[in-house]
Structures are given as structure tokens and as C-alpha cells.
C-alpha positions in Angstrom: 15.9 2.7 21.0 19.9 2.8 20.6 21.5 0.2 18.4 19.7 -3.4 17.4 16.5 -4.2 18.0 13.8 -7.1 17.5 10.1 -6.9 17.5 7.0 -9.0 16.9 4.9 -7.2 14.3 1.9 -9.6 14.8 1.5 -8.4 18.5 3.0 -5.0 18.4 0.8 -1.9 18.3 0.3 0.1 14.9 -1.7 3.1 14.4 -4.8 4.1 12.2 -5.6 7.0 10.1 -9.2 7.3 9.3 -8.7 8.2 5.4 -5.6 6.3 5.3 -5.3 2.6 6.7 -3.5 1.0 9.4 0.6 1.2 9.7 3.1 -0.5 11.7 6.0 2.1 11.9 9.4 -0.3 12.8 11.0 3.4 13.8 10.3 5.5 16.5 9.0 8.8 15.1 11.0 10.9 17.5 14.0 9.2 16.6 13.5 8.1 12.8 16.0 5.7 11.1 18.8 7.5 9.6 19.0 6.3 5.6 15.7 5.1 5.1 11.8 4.8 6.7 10.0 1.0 6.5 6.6 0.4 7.9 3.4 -2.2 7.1 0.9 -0.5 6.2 -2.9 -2.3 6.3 -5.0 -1.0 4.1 -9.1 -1.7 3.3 -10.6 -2.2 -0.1 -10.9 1.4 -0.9 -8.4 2.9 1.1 -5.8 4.9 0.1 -2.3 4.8 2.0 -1.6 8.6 1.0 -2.3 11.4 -1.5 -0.9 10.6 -5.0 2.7 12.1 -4.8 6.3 12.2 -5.9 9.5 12.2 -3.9 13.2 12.7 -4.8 14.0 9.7 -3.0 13.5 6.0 -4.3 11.0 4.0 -2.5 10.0 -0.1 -2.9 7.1 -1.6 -2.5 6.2 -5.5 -1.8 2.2 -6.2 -0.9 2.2 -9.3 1.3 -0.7 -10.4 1.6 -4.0 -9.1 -0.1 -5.1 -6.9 -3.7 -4.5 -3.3 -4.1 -4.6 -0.7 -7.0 -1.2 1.1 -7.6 -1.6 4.4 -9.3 2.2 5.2 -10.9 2.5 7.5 -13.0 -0.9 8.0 -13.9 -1.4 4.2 -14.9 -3.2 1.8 -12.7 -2.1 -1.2 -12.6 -3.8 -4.3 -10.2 -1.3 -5.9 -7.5 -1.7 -9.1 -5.1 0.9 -10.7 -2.6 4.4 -10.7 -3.7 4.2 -8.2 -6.7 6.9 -5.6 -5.8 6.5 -1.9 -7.0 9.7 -0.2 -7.4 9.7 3.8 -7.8 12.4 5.8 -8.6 13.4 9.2 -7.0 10.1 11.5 -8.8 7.8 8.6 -9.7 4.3 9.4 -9.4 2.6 6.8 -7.2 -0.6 6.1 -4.5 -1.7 2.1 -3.3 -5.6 1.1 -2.9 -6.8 -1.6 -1.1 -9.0 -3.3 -3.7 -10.4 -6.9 -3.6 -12.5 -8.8 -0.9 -10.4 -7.6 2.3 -7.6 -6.3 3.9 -3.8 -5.9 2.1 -1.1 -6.1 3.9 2.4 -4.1 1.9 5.9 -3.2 3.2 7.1 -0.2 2.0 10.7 1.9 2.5 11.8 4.6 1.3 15.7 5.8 1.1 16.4 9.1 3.1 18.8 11.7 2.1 19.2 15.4 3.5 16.7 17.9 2.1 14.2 15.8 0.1 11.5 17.1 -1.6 8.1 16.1 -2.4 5.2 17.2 -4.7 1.2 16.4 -4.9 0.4 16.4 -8.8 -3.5 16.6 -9.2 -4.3 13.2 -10.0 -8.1 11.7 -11.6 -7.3 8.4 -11.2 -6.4 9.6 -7.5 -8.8 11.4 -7.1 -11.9 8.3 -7.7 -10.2 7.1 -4.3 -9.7 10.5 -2.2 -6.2 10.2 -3.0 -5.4 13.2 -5.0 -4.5 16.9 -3.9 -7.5 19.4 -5.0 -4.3 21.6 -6.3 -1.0 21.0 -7.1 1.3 21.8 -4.3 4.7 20.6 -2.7 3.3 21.2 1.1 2.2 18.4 2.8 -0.5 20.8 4.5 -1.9 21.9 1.6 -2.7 18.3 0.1 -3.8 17.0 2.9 -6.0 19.8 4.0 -8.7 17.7 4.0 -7.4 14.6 6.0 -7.7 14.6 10.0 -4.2 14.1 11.3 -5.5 12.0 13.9 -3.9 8.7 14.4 -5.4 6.4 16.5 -3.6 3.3 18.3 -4.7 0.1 17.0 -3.8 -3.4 16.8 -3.6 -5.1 13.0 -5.1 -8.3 12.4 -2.5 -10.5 12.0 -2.3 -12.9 10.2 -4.4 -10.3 7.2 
């Protein structure tokens, strides 16, 4: 959509990975937002949003609602609604949904031209399905074993 926009994220649509949660992108993939990517992402106790990774951008974290895991860095650390997670440009990092149900965790990320990204082998990771079998920095390769597959889904709002 050009210029502003609002929208309702309790009755838009979001989309679910099998491996990976529930997200409510605020951009349109086609035309992402410029300087830096936000979603909601919903995830399960158990679930992981992604494979453990770095980027050479900065990206924040605030969980909303809900328990998770964060791996950073190879330390685990236990998080609950209104902990926020900053990462620094190469810092290490996955989110689990842990406790009795769903959590509920903005996340952005800055964008500059030519990032870069690596999957470090991870075992902390790799408990939750969240760690590359090899070290790689190609997206394909770490997630060889996902499903691309998103599927169109409503989040239950309030979490």
C-alpha cells in the first residue's frame, strides 16, 4: 500500500508455518518496508520462530504476552511479557515458546543494503529443531529441512 496505513491486528489475517509459529507480517512481502521489517509472531510452547542465526543488522525483541526460551549467544535465558531482547548486528539468537500456552512477541529488525546472515550449529538449538545440521550462510541450506509452506491463519487474539 502507498504511504500511511492503519490496521487491526486482532482481526487481520497472519500466516502459519508448521515448524515455525504463527506471524502477522505489518508489510506486504512484495513491497517490504524500506529500513526495517516488524511482525507478531505467535509461537506454541515448543516452537521455534526460526533456525538459530546471526545477522549484520540489529534486531529488538519485546514478548507481549506469554513465556518463551531465548537462545543468544549460546545462553538460554527464560522470558515472559514485557522482557525486551535487544541483539546487536551478529548476535547469535532463536525464541521458544515455553510455558502453558501461546506467546505472543514483536520483533523488527533494521534493514540496510546487502545484509548478511549465518546459521551457527547450535545444541541448545538444536533440543528445539532450531539449529542448522551444518554451518552455512544460505537460508536453503539451514532450512533444508523446513516446508516453506505458509498457511493463512487467523491468531487468537487476545493470546
Amino acid at each position: 500500500m502507498p504511504g500511511w496505513f492503519t490496521v487491526n491486528v486482532a482481526a487481520a489475517k497472519a500466516l502459519r508455518h508448521e515448524h515455525a509459529g504463527s506471524y502477522f507480517p505489518f508489510e506486504d512481502p512484495e513491497k517490504p518496508f524500506p529500513d526495517y521489517g516488524i511482525n507478531i509472531h505467535l509461537l506454541e510452547p515448543g516452537e521455534p520462530n526460526a533456525k538459530y542465526h546471526a545477522e549484520s543488522v540489529q534486531e529488538d525483541f519485546l514478548v507481549l504476552s506469554g513465556e518463551c526460551v531465548a537462545i543468544i549467544d549460546g545462553e538460554e535465558r527464560r522470558l515472559e511479557a514485557w522482557d525486551f531482547v535487544h541483539c546487536p548486528a551478529g548476535t547469535e539468537h532463536v525464541f521458544v515458546g515455553a510455558g502453558k500456552g501461546p506467546c505472543a512477541i514483536l520483533m523488527v529488525g533494521a534493514r540496510r543494503p546487502d545484509p548478511t546472515i549465518h546459521y551457527p550449529v547450535n545444541e541448545l538449538a538444536a533440543r528445539y529443531g532450531a539449529s542448522a545440521a551444518e554451518p552455512t550462510s544460505l537460508s536453503e541450506e539451514a532450512y533444508a529441512d523446513w516446508s516453506a509452506k505458509l498457511t493463512p491463519t487467523q491468531l487468537p487474539w487476545p493470546p
